[in-house]
ZANU-511862 format. One record per residue (C-alpha): residue number from 1; residue in three letters; x, y, z. Coordinates in steps of 0.2 Angstrom, whole numbers, plus 5000, padded with zeros to 4 digits. Layout:
N
(r NUM; 'ALA'; (X; Y; Z)),
...
END
This chain:
139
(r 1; 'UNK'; (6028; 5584; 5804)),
(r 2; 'UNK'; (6027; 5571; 5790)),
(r 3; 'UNK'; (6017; 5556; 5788)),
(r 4; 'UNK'; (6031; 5548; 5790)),
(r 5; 'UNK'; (6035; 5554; 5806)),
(r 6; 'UNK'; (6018; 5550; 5813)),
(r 7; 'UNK'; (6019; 5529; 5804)),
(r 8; 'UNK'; (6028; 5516; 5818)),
(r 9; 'UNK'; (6027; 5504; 5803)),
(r 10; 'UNK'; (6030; 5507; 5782)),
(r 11; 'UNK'; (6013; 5517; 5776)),
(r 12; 'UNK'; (6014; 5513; 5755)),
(r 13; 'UNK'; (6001; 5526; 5751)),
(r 14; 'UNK'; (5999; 5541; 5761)),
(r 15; 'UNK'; (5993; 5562; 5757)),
(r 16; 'UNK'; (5999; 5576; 5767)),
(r 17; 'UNK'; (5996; 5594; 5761)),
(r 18; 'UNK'; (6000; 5608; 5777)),
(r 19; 'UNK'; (5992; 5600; 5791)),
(r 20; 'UNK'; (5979; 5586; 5783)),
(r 21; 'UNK'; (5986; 5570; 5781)),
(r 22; 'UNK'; (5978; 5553; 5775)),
(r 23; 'UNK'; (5986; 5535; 5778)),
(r 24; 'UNK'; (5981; 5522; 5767)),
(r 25; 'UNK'; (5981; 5503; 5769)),
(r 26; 'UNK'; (5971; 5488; 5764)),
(r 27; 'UNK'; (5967; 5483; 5783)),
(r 28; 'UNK'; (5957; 5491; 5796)),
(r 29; 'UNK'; (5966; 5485; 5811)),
(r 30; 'UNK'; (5982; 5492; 5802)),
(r 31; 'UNK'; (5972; 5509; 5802)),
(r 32; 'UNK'; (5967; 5509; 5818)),
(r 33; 'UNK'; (5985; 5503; 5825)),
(r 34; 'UNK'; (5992; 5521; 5814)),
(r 35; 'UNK'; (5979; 5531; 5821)),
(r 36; 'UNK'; (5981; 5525; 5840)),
(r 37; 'UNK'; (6001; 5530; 5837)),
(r 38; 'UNK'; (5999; 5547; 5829)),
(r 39; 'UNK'; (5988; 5550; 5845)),
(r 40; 'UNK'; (6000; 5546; 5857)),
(r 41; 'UNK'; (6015; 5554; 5847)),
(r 42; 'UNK'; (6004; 5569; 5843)),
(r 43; 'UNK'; (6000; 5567; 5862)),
(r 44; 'UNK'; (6019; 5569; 5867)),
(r 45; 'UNK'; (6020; 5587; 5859)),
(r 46; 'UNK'; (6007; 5594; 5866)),
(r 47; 'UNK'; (5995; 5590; 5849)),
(r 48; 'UNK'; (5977; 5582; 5847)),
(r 49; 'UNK'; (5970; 5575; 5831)),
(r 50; 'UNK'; (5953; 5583; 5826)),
(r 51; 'UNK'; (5939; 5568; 5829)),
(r 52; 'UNK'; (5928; 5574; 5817)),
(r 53; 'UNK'; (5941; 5572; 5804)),
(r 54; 'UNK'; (5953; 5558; 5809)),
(r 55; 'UNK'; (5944; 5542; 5804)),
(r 56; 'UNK'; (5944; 5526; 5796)),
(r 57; 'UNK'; (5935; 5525; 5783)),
(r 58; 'UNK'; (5933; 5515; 5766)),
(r 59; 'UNK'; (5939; 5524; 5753)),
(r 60; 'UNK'; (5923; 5520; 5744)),
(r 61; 'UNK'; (5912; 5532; 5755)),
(r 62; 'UNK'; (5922; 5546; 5751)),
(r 63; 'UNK'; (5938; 5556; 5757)),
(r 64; 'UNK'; (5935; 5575; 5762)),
(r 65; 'UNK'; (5951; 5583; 5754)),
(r 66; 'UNK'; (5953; 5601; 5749)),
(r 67; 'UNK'; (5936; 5606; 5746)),
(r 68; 'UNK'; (5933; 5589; 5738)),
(r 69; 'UNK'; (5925; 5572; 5741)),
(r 70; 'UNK'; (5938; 5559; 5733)),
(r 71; 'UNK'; (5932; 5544; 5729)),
(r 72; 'UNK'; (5941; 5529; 5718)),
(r 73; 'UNK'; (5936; 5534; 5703)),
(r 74; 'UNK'; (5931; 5551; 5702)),
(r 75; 'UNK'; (5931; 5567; 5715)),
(r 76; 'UNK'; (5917; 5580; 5719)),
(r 77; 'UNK'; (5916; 5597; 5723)),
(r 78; 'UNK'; (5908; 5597; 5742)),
(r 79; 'UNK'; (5890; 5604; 5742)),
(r 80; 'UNK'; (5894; 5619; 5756)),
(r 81; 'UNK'; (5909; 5623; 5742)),
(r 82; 'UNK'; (5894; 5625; 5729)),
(r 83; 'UNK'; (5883; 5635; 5741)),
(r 84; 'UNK'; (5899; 5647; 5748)),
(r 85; 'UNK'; (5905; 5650; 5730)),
(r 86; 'UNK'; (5889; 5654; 5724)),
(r 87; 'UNK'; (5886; 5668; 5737)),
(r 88; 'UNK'; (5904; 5675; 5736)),
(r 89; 'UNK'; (5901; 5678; 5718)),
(r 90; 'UNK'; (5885; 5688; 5720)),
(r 91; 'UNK'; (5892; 5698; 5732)),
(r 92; 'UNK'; (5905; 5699; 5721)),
(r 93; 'UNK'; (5893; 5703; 5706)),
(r 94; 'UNK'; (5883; 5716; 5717)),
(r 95; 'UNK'; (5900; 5724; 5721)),
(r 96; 'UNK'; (5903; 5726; 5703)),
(r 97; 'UNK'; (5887; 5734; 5701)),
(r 98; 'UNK'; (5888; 5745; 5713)),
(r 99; 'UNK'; (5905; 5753; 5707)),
(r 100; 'UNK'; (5916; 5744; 5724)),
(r 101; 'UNK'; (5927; 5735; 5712)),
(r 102; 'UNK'; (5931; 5736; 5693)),
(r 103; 'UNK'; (5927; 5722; 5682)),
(r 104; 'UNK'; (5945; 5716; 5681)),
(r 105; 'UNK'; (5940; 5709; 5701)),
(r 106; 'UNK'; (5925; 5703; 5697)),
(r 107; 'UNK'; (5930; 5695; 5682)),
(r 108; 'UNK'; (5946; 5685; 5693)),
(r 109; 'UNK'; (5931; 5680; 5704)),
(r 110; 'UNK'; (5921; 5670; 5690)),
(r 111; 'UNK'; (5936; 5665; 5681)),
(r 112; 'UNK'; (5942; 5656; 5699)),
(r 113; 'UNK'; (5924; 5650; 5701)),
(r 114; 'UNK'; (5925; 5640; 5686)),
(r 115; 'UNK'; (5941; 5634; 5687)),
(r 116; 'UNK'; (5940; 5628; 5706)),
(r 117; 'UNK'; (5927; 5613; 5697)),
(r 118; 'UNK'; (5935; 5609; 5684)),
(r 119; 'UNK'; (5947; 5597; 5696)),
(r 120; 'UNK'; (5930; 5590; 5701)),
(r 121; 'UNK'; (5917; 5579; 5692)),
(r 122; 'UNK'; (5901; 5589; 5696)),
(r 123; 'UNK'; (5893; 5589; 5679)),
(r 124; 'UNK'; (5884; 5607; 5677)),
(r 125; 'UNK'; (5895; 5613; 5694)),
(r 126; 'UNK'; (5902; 5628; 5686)),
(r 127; 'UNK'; (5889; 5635; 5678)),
(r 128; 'UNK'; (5876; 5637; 5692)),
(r 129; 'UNK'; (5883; 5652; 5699)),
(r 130; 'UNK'; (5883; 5660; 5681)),
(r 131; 'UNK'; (5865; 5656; 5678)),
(r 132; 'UNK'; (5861; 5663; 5696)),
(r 133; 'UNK'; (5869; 5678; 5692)),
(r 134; 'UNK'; (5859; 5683; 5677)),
(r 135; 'UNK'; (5844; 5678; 5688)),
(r 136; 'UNK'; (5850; 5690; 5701)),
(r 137; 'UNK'; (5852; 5704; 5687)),
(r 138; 'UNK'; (5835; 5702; 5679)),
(r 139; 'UNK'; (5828; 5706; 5696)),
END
């Protein structure tokens, strides 16, 4: 299903990646008017719309998207991503340790730790892992 197919009017601006989709417009009651069709078209195939997800929003609070809160002018890596990375690569780095896999793996973990950021603008993001790593090793 595309946006498209969800829209009873032209949606300009609109995001859609597998089965996340974000409809943009510069009036609320357009919003809601979407949002009330999708329902009742989802409804019609047997589909329901996450509530916790499917809102209208300003984009100036911040749009959850792929592991990122995207704002107008910048995005940020979400702070459970932070927390989730950082524990996957110390087990990651204990695994390493311990002989379960070869540096190679380890090393494809950090190297996609530290570019998984990069698409962000969390000053200083990639690097916490890192340092809580050499923590974890003097210990």
């Amino acid at each position: 299903m595309s946006a498209k197919d969800c829209r009873p009017t032209p949606c300009r601006a609109y995001l859609r990646y597998v089965d996340d989709m974000a409809l943009f417009a510069d009036s609320k009651v357009q919003l809601w008017a979407w949002k009330r069709a999708i329902i009742e078209r989802l409804a019609g195939l047997r589909l329901t719309l996450h509530k916790g997800s499917a809102q209208v929003v300003p984009v100036t609070a911040g749009i959850p998207w792929l592991g990122f809160v995207v704002y107008p002018t910048h995005r940020r890596i979400k702070g459970r991503k932070v927390v989730q990375g950082t524990r996957r690569l110390t087990a990651r780095f204990d695994a390493w340790r311990s002989g379960h896999i070869s540096f190679a793996e380890f090393d494809a973990s950090v190297s996609g730790w530290v570019n998984h950021p990069r698409n962000g603008s969390w000053t200083g993001c990639s690097v916490r892992p890192i340092c809580c790593l050499a923590r974890h090793n003097d210990e």
